[in-house]
C-alpha positions as CSV (number, residue, x, y, z in Angstrom):
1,X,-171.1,12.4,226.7
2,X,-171.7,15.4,225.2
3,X,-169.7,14.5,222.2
4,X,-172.2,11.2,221.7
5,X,-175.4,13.5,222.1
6,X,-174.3,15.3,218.8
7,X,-172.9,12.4,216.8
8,X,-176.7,10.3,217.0
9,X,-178.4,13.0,214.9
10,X,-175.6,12.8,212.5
11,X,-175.4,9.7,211.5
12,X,-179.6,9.5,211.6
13,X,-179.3,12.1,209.0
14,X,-176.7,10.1,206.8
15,X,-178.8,6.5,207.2
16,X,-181.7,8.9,206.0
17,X,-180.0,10.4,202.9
18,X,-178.9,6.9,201.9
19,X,-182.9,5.2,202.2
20,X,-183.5,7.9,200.0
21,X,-180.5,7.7,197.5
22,X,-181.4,3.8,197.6
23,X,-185.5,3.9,196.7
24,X,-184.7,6.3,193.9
25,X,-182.7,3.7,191.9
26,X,-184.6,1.1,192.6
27,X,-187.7,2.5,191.3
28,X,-185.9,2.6,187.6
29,X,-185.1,-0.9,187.5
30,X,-187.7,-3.0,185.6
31,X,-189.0,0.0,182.9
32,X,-188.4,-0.1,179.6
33,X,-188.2,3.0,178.9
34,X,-184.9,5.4,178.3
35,X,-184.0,8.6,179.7
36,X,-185.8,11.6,177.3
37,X,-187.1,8.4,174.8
38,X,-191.2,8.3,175.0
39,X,-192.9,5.5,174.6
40,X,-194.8,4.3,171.2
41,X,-197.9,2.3,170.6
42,X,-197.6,2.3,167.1
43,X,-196.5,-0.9,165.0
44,X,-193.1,-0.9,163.2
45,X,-193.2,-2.5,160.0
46,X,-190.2,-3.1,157.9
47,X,-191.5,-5.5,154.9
48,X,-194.8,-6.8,153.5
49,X,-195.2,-10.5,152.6
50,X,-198.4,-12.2,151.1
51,X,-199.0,-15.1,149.3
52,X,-199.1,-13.4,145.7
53,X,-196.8,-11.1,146.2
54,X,-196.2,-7.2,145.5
55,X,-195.6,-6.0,141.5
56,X,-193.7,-2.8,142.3
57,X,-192.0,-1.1,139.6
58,X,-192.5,-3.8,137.0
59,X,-191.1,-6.5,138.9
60,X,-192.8,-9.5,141.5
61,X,-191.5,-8.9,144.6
62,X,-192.8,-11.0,148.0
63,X,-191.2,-9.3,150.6
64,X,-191.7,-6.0,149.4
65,X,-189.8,-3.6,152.3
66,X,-192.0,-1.1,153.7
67,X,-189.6,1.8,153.4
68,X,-189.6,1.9,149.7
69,X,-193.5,2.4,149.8
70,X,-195.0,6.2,149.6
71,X,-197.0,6.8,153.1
72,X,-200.2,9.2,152.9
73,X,-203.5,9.3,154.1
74,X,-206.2,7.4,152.0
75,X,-210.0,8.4,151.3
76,X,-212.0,5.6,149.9
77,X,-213.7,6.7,146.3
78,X,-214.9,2.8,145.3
79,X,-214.6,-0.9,145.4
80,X,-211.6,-0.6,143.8
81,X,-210.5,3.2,143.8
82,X,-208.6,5.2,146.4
83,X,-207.4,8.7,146.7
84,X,-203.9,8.7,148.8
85,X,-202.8,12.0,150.1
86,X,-198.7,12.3,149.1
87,X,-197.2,16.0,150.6
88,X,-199.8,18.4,149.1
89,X,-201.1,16.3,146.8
90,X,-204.0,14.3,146.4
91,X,-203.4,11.1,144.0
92,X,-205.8,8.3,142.7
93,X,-204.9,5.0,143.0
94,X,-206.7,1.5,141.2
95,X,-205.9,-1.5,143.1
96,X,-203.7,-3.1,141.0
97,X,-205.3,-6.7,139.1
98,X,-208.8,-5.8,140.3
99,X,-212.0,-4.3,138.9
100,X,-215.6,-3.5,140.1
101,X,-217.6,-6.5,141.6
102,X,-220.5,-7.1,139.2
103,X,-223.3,-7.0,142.2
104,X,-224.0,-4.0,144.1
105,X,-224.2,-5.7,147.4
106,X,-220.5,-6.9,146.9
107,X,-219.5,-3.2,145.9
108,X,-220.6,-1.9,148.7
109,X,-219.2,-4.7,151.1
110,X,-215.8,-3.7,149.2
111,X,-215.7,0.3,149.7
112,X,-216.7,-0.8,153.4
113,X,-213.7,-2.8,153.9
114,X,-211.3,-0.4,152.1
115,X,-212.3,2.1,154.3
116,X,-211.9,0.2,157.7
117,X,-208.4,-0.5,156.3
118,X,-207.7,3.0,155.9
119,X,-209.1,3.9,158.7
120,X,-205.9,2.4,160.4
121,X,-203.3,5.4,159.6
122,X,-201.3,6.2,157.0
123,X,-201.1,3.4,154.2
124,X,-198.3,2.3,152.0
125,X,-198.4,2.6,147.9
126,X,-196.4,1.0,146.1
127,X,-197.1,1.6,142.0
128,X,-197.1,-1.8,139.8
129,X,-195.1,0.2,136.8
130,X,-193.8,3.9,137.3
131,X,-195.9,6.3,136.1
132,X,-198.5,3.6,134.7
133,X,-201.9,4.9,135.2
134,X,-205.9,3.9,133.9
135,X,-208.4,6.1,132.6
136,X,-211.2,6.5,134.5
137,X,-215.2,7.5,133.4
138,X,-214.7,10.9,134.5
139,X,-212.2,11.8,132.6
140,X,-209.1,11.3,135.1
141,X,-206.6,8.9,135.4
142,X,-205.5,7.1,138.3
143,X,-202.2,5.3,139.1
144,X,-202.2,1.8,139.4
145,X,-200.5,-0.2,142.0
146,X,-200.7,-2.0,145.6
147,X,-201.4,-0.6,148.9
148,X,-200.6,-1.8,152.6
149,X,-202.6,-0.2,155.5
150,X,-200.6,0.8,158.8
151,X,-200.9,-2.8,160.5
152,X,-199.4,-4.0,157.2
153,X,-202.5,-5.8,155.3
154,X,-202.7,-6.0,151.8
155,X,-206.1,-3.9,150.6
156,X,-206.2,-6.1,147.8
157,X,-205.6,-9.4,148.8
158,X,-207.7,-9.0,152.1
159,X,-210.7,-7.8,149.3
160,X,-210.2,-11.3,147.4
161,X,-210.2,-13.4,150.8
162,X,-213.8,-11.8,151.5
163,X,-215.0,-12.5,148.5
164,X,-215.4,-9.1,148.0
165,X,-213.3,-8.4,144.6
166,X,-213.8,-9.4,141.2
167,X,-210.0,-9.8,139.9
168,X,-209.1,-9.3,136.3
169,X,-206.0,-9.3,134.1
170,X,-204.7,-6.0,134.3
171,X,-202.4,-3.6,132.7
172,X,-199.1,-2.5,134.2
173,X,-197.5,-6.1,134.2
174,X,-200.9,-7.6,135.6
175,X,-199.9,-10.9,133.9
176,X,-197.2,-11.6,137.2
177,X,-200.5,-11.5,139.5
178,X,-203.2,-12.2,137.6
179,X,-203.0,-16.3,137.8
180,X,-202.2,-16.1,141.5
181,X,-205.3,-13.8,142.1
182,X,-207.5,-15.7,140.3
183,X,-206.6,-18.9,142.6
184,X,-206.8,-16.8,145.8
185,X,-210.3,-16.0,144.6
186,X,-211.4,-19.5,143.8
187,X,-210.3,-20.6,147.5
188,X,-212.0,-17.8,149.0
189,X,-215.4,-18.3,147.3
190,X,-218.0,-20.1,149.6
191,X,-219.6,-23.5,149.7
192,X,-222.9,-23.5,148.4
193,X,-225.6,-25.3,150.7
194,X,-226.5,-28.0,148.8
195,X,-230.3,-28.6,147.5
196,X,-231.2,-32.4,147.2
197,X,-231.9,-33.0,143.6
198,X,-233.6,-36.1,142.4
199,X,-231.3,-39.0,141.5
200,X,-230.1,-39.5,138.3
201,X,-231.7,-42.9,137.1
202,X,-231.8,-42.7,133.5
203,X,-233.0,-40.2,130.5
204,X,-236.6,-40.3,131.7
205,X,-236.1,-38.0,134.7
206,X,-233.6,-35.4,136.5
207,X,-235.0,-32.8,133.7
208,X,-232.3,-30.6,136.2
209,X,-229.4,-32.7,134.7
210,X,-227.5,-29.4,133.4
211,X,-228.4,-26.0,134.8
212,X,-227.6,-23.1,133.0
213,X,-227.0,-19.8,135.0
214,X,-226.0,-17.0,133.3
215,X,-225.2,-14.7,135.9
216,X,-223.5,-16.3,139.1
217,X,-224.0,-14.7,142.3
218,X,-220.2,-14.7,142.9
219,X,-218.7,-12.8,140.3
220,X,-221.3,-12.1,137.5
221,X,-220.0,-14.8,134.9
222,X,-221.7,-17.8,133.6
223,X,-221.6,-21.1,135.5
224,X,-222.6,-24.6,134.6
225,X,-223.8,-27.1,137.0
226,X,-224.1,-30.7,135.6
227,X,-225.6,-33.8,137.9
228,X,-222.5,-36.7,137.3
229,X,-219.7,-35.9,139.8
230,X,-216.2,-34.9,137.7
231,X,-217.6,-33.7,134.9
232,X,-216.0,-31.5,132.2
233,X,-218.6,-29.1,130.2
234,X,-217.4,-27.2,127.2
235,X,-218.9,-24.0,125.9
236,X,-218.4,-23.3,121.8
237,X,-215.1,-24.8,122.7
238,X,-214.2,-22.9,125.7
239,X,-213.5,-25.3,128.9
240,X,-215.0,-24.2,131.8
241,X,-213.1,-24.6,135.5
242,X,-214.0,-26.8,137.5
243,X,-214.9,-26.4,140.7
244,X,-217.0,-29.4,142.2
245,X,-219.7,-29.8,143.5
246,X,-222.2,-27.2,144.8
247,X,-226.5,-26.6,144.6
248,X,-227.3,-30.4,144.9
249,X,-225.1,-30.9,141.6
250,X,-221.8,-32.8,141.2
251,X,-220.3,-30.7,139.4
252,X,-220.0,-26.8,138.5
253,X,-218.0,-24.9,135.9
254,X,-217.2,-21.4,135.9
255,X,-216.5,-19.0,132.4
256,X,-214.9,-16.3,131.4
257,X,-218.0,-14.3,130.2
258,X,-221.6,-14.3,131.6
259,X,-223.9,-16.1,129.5
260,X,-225.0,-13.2,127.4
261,X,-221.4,-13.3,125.8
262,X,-221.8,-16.5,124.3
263,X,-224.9,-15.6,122.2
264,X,-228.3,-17.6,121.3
265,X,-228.0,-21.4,120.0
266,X,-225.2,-22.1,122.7
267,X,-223.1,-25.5,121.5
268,X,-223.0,-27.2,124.6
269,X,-220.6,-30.2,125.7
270,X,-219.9,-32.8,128.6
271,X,-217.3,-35.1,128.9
272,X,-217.7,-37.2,131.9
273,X,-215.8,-38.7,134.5
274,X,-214.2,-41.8,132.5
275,X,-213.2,-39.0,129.7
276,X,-216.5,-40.5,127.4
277,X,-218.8,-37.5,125.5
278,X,-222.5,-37.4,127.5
279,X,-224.6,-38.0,124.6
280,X,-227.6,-36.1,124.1
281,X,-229.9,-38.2,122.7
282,X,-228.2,-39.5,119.3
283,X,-226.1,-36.1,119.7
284,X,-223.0,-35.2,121.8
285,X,-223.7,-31.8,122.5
286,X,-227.2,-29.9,123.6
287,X,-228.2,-26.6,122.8
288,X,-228.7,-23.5,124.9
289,X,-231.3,-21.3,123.4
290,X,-230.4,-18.2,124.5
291,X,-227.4,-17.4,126.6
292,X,-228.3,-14.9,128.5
293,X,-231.8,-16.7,130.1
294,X,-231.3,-20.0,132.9
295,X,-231.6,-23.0,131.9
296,X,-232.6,-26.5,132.9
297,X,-231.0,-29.3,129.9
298,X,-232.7,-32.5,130.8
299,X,-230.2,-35.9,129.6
300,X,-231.4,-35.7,126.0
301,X,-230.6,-32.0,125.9
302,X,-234.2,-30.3,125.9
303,X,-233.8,-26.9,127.4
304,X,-236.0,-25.7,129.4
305,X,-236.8,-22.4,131.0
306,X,-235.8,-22.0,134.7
307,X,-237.4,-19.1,137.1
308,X,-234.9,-18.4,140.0
Protein backbone atom coordinates (compact mmCIF):
# COMPACT_ATOMS: atom_id res chain seq x y z
CA UNK A 1 0.00 0.00 0.00
CA UNK A 2 2.37 2.21 0.86
CA UNK A 3 4.44 1.55 -2.20
CA UNK A 4 1.02 2.65 -4.45
CA UNK A 5 0.55 5.85 -2.29
CA UNK A 6 4.01 7.14 -3.77
CA UNK A 7 3.83 5.72 -7.25
CA UNK A 8 0.19 8.06 -8.04
CA UNK A 9 2.07 11.28 -7.69
CA UNK A 10 4.65 10.04 -9.96
CA UNK A 11 3.14 9.13 -12.70
CA UNK A 12 0.66 12.39 -12.30
CA UNK A 13 3.79 14.34 -12.67
CA UNK A 14 4.97 12.34 -15.90
CA UNK A 15 1.23 12.55 -17.66
CA UNK A 16 1.75 16.34 -16.73
CA UNK A 17 5.24 16.89 -18.30
CA UNK A 18 3.99 15.08 -21.41
CA UNK A 19 0.45 17.65 -21.88
CA UNK A 20 3.05 20.13 -21.69
CA UNK A 21 5.79 18.67 -24.09
CA UNK A 22 2.62 17.93 -26.44
CA UNK A 23 0.80 21.70 -26.60
CA UNK A 24 4.19 23.12 -27.22
CA UNK A 25 4.61 21.44 -30.59
CA UNK A 26 1.52 21.71 -31.59
CA UNK A 27 1.31 25.39 -31.31
CA UNK A 28 4.13 25.55 -34.20
CA UNK A 29 2.32 23.55 -36.68
CA UNK A 30 0.41 25.75 -39.20
CA UNK A 31 2.92 29.16 -39.13
CA UNK A 32 4.83 30.00 -41.78
CA UNK A 33 7.37 31.39 -40.28
CA UNK A 34 11.11 29.76 -39.60
CA UNK A 35 13.03 29.66 -36.54
CA UNK A 36 15.23 33.29 -36.21
CA UNK A 37 13.58 34.26 -40.06
CA UNK A 38 11.04 37.48 -39.50
CA UNK A 39 8.50 37.96 -41.38
CA UNK A 40 8.26 40.59 -44.58
CA UNK A 41 5.50 42.66 -45.97
CA UNK A 42 7.35 43.91 -48.69
CA UNK A 43 6.86 42.77 -52.39
CA UNK A 44 9.61 40.74 -54.19
CA UNK A 45 10.05 41.64 -57.56
CA UNK A 46 12.38 39.87 -59.86
CA UNK A 47 11.48 41.32 -63.58
CA UNK A 48 9.47 44.15 -65.13
CA UNK A 49 7.24 43.53 -68.14
CA UNK A 50 5.01 46.20 -70.02
CA UNK A 51 3.58 46.41 -73.12
CA UNK A 52 6.41 48.63 -74.77
CA UNK A 53 9.01 47.47 -73.16
CA UNK A 54 12.31 48.71 -71.30
CA UNK A 55 15.38 50.39 -73.65
CA UNK A 56 18.21 49.72 -71.10
CA UNK A 57 21.58 50.13 -72.22
CA UNK A 58 20.72 50.64 -75.91
CA UNK A 59 18.85 47.67 -76.31
CA UNK A 60 14.61 46.84 -76.18
CA UNK A 61 14.28 44.63 -73.56
CA UNK A 62 10.49 43.43 -72.22
CA UNK A 63 11.23 41.60 -69.27
CA UNK A 64 13.72 43.70 -68.05
CA UNK A 65 15.03 41.84 -64.49
CA UNK A 66 14.71 43.95 -61.60
CA UNK A 67 18.20 43.15 -60.21
CA UNK A 68 20.04 44.82 -62.99
CA UNK A 69 18.20 48.17 -62.12
CA UNK A 70 19.89 50.90 -59.64
CA UNK A 71 17.53 51.23 -56.44
CA UNK A 72 17.36 54.84 -54.65
CA UNK A 73 15.03 57.09 -53.33
CA UNK A 74 13.20 59.46 -55.83
CA UNK A 75 12.12 63.30 -55.31
CA UNK A 76 9.81 64.44 -57.91
CA UNK A 77 11.37 67.84 -59.79
CA UNK A 78 8.54 67.83 -62.95
CA UNK A 79 6.25 66.14 -65.24
CA UNK A 80 8.87 64.47 -66.64
CA UNK A 81 11.95 65.02 -64.29
CA UNK A 82 13.19 63.11 -61.24
CA UNK A 83 16.07 63.26 -58.90
CA UNK A 84 16.98 59.47 -57.63
CA UNK A 85 19.16 59.29 -54.65
CA UNK A 86 22.14 56.41 -55.67
CA UNK A 87 24.74 55.87 -52.38
CA UNK A 88 25.63 59.55 -51.63
CA UNK A 89 24.61 60.90 -54.64
CA UNK A 90 21.80 62.62 -55.87
CA UNK A 91 21.25 62.05 -59.82
CA UNK A 92 18.61 63.55 -62.38
CA UNK A 93 16.78 61.51 -64.36
CA UNK A 94 14.32 62.44 -67.77
CA UNK A 95 11.85 59.77 -68.29
CA UNK A 96 12.99 58.31 -71.17
CA UNK A 97 10.63 59.15 -74.78
CA UNK A 98 8.62 61.76 -72.91
CA UNK A 99 8.54 65.53 -72.65
CA UNK A 100 6.49 68.33 -70.81
CA UNK A 101 2.65 68.21 -71.39
CA UNK A 102 1.82 71.38 -73.30
CA UNK A 103 -1.24 72.43 -70.64
CA UNK A 104 -0.57 73.23 -67.19
CA UNK A 105 -3.42 71.38 -65.72
CA UNK A 106 -1.87 68.11 -67.27
CA UNK A 107 1.67 69.08 -65.78
CA UNK A 108 0.50 69.28 -62.72
CA UNK A 109 -1.70 66.02 -62.92
CA UNK A 110 1.81 64.41 -64.06
CA UNK A 111 4.28 65.65 -61.13
CA UNK A 112 1.18 64.45 -58.85
CA UNK A 113 1.29 61.01 -60.19
CA UNK A 114 5.16 60.69 -60.20
CA UNK A 115 5.16 61.47 -56.83
CA UNK A 116 2.40 58.97 -55.52
CA UNK A 117 4.65 56.41 -57.44
CA UNK A 118 7.52 57.39 -55.57
CA UNK A 119 6.04 57.64 -52.74
CA UNK A 120 6.00 53.68 -52.78
CA UNK A 121 9.85 53.04 -51.66
CA UNK A 122 12.79 52.88 -53.39
CA UNK A 123 12.42 52.87 -57.34
CA UNK A 124 14.28 51.16 -59.97
CA UNK A 125 16.43 53.05 -62.90
CA UNK A 126 17.36 51.64 -65.52
CA UNK A 127 19.32 54.24 -68.17
CA UNK A 128 18.15 53.96 -72.03
CA UNK A 129 22.10 54.35 -73.22
CA UNK A 130 25.05 54.39 -70.60
CA UNK A 131 26.04 57.62 -69.68
CA UNK A 132 23.47 59.29 -72.20
CA UNK A 133 22.16 62.37 -70.63
CA UNK A 134 19.93 65.80 -71.87
CA UNK A 135 20.60 69.25 -71.13
CA UNK A 136 18.35 70.83 -69.13
CA UNK A 137 17.26 74.96 -68.86
CA UNK A 138 19.32 75.37 -65.84
CA UNK A 139 22.25 74.51 -67.02
CA UNK A 140 22.46 70.64 -65.76
CA UNK A 141 22.12 67.59 -67.44
CA UNK A 142 20.11 64.78 -66.48
CA UNK A 143 20.34 60.98 -67.39
CA UNK A 144 17.93 59.60 -69.38
CA UNK A 145 16.29 56.40 -68.93
CA UNK A 146 13.18 54.31 -67.33
CA UNK A 147 12.09 53.96 -63.93
CA UNK A 148 9.95 51.20 -61.99
CA UNK A 149 8.49 52.21 -58.42
CA UNK A 150 8.68 49.49 -55.56
CA UNK A 151 5.32 47.67 -56.56
CA UNK A 152 6.95 47.40 -60.06
CA UNK A 153 4.91 50.04 -62.26
CA UNK A 154 6.37 51.72 -65.07
CA UNK A 155 6.46 55.83 -64.18
CA UNK A 156 6.30 56.27 -67.75
CA UNK A 157 3.88 54.12 -69.17
CA UNK A 158 1.40 54.51 -66.21
CA UNK A 159 1.87 58.65 -67.22
CA UNK A 160 0.78 57.80 -70.96
CA UNK A 161 -2.28 55.51 -69.72
CA UNK A 162 -3.64 58.73 -67.76
CA UNK A 163 -3.35 60.81 -70.33
CA UNK A 164 -1.01 62.62 -68.50
CA UNK A 165 2.29 62.57 -70.83
CA UNK A 166 3.05 64.15 -73.97
CA UNK A 167 5.49 61.47 -75.62
CA UNK A 168 8.07 62.51 -78.18
CA UNK A 169 10.98 60.92 -80.19
CA UNK A 170 13.80 60.97 -78.04
CA UNK A 171 17.41 60.71 -77.92
CA UNK A 172 19.26 57.71 -76.48
CA UNK A 173 17.78 55.14 -78.96
CA UNK A 174 14.18 56.74 -78.46
CA UNK A 175 13.38 55.42 -82.02
CA UNK A 176 12.84 51.54 -80.24
CA UNK A 177 9.88 53.21 -78.13
CA UNK A 178 8.87 56.08 -79.69
CA UNK A 179 6.16 54.27 -82.19
CA UNK A 180 4.91 52.09 -79.40
CA UNK A 181 4.42 55.17 -77.14
CA UNK A 182 2.76 57.05 -79.40
CA UNK A 183 0.00 54.13 -79.82
CA UNK A 184 -0.29 53.68 -76.04
CA UNK A 185 -1.10 57.33 -76.07
CA UNK A 186 -3.63 57.27 -78.78
CA UNK A 187 -5.54 54.41 -76.84
CA UNK A 188 -5.37 56.14 -73.68
CA UNK A 189 -6.84 59.45 -74.95
CA UNK A 190 -10.61 59.95 -74.05
CA UNK A 191 -13.78 59.93 -76.05
CA UNK A 192 -15.02 63.25 -76.61
CA UNK A 193 -18.88 63.81 -75.73
CA UNK A 194 -20.22 64.35 -78.81
CA UNK A 195 -22.19 67.75 -79.77
CA UNK A 196 -25.14 67.22 -82.34
CA UNK A 197 -24.09 69.21 -85.38
CA UNK A 198 -26.60 69.94 -88.15
CA UNK A 199 -26.72 67.33 -90.93
CA UNK A 200 -24.90 67.59 -93.78
CA UNK A 201 -27.44 68.14 -96.74
CA UNK A 202 -25.60 69.87 -99.28
CA UNK A 203 -23.17 73.10 -99.83
CA UNK A 204 -25.87 75.48 -98.53
CA UNK A 205 -25.54 74.62 -94.85
CA UNK A 206 -23.26 72.76 -92.08
CA UNK A 207 -20.91 76.12 -92.36
CA UNK A 208 -19.13 73.56 -89.38
CA UNK A 209 -18.19 71.11 -92.26
CA UNK A 210 -14.33 71.34 -91.24
CA UNK A 211 -13.21 72.76 -87.88
CA UNK A 212 -9.92 73.96 -87.51
CA UNK A 213 -8.33 73.82 -83.93
CA UNK A 214 -5.12 74.77 -83.50
CA UNK A 215 -4.35 73.85 -80.19
CA UNK A 216 -6.08 70.45 -78.98
CA UNK A 217 -6.82 70.08 -75.41
CA UNK A 218 -4.94 66.70 -75.38
CA UNK A 219 -1.57 67.30 -76.35
CA UNK A 220 -1.23 70.92 -77.76
CA UNK A 221 -1.03 69.93 -81.55
CA UNK A 222 -3.36 70.87 -84.26
CA UNK A 223 -6.47 68.69 -84.95
CA UNK A 224 -8.88 68.59 -87.80
CA UNK A 225 -12.37 67.58 -87.46
CA UNK A 226 -14.29 67.11 -90.81
CA UNK A 227 -18.29 66.18 -90.90
CA UNK A 228 -18.24 62.83 -93.53
CA UNK A 229 -17.34 59.71 -91.44
CA UNK A 230 -13.71 58.18 -92.85
CA UNK A 231 -12.32 60.93 -93.98
CA UNK A 232 -8.56 61.69 -94.80
CA UNK A 233 -7.54 65.53 -94.47
CA UNK A 234 -4.08 66.58 -95.72
CA UNK A 235 -2.20 69.62 -94.42
CA UNK A 236 0.58 71.21 -97.15
CA UNK A 237 1.00 67.55 -97.77
CA UNK A 238 1.28 66.24 -94.41
CA UNK A 239 -1.46 63.41 -93.62
CA UNK A 240 -2.97 63.79 -90.51
CA UNK A 241 -3.98 60.43 -88.24
CA UNK A 242 -6.93 59.49 -88.03
CA UNK A 243 -8.69 59.01 -85.20
CA UNK A 244 -12.63 58.87 -85.77
CA UNK A 245 -15.04 60.36 -84.79
CA UNK A 246 -15.40 62.85 -81.77
CA UNK A 247 -17.27 66.67 -81.07
CA UNK A 248 -20.44 65.81 -83.29
CA UNK A 249 -17.94 65.24 -86.33
CA UNK A 250 -17.13 62.02 -88.14
CA UNK A 251 -14.01 62.33 -88.38
CA UNK A 252 -10.81 63.93 -86.54
CA UNK A 253 -7.15 64.14 -87.57
CA UNK A 254 -4.34 64.81 -85.42
CA UNK A 255 -0.70 66.62 -86.53
CA UNK A 256 2.57 66.81 -85.69
CA UNK A 257 2.72 70.59 -85.01
CA UNK A 258 0.00 72.89 -83.57
CA UNK A 259 -1.48 75.03 -86.05
CA UNK A 260 0.87 77.99 -85.68
CA UNK A 261 3.61 75.62 -87.33
CA UNK A 262 1.97 75.48 -90.48
CA UNK A 263 1.92 79.26 -91.15
CA UNK A 264 -0.92 81.67 -92.76
CA UNK A 265 -2.63 80.60 -96.21
CA UNK A 266 -2.86 76.83 -94.94
CA UNK A 267 -3.40 74.40 -98.27
CA UNK A 268 -5.96 72.30 -96.98
CA UNK A 269 -7.13 68.74 -98.39
CA UNK A 270 -9.94 66.00 -97.96
CA UNK A 271 -10.15 62.89 -99.43
CA UNK A 272 -13.28 61.07 -98.52
CA UNK A 273 -14.44 57.80 -97.68
CA UNK A 274 -14.58 56.25 -101.40
CA UNK A 275 -10.85 57.71 -101.88
CA UNK A 276 -12.57 60.87 -104.15
CA UNK A 277 -10.90 64.64 -103.45
CA UNK A 278 -13.98 66.87 -101.43
CA UNK A 279 -14.09 69.56 -103.78
CA UNK A 280 -14.28 73.02 -102.56
CA UNK A 281 -16.32 74.72 -104.81
CA UNK A 282 -14.54 74.32 -108.37
CA UNK A 283 -11.30 73.66 -106.12
CA UNK A 284 -9.97 70.57 -104.29
CA UNK A 285 -8.47 72.10 -101.52
CA UNK A 286 -9.70 75.16 -99.02
CA UNK A 287 -7.68 77.62 -97.42
CA UNK A 288 -6.91 78.23 -93.74
CA UNK A 289 -6.10 81.89 -93.21
CA UNK A 290 -4.09 81.75 -90.42
CA UNK A 291 -2.88 78.67 -88.73
CA UNK A 292 -2.69 79.56 -85.49
CA UNK A 293 -6.57 81.07 -85.11
CA UNK A 294 -9.88 78.22 -85.13
CA UNK A 295 -11.55 77.77 -87.86
CA UNK A 296 -15.00 76.81 -89.22
CA UNK A 297 -14.50 75.81 -93.46
CA UNK A 298 -17.97 75.55 -94.63
CA UNK A 299 -18.31 72.80 -98.09
CA UNK A 300 -17.13 75.42 -100.50
CA UNK A 301 -14.10 76.19 -98.33
CA UNK A 302 -14.97 79.81 -96.79
CA UNK A 303 -13.26 80.08 -93.53
CA UNK A 304 -14.62 81.40 -90.95
CA UNK A 305 -13.66 82.66 -87.51
CA UNK A 306 -14.63 80.35 -84.56
CA UNK A 307 -14.81 81.66 -80.74
CA UNK A 308 -14.27 78.62 -78.33
Amino acid sequence: MRKTRFLYPFLASCVLLLSIGCTKEDSGEGSSAQPNEPESSEISISSFRTSCGTVHKGELINPVEADEGDRGDVRVLGPNLVAMKMGRMEQTIKLHGLDEPYLPSKRAEATQLLEELSAEGEAYFYPAEPECVVPLEDGNEALVGHLFSARGKSFSETLIRNGTAQTSMDVCQGSLISSCYRALEEDSEPIETPTPLPEYEGPSVAPGFILWKPVSDNDGRLAVHSLPYGTSVRVDSERGIDRGPGNGFGSLARFRRSGCGYGKRVKLELILSDGSMHMFGDKPFAIIPDGCKRWLVNPKGVATPNRK
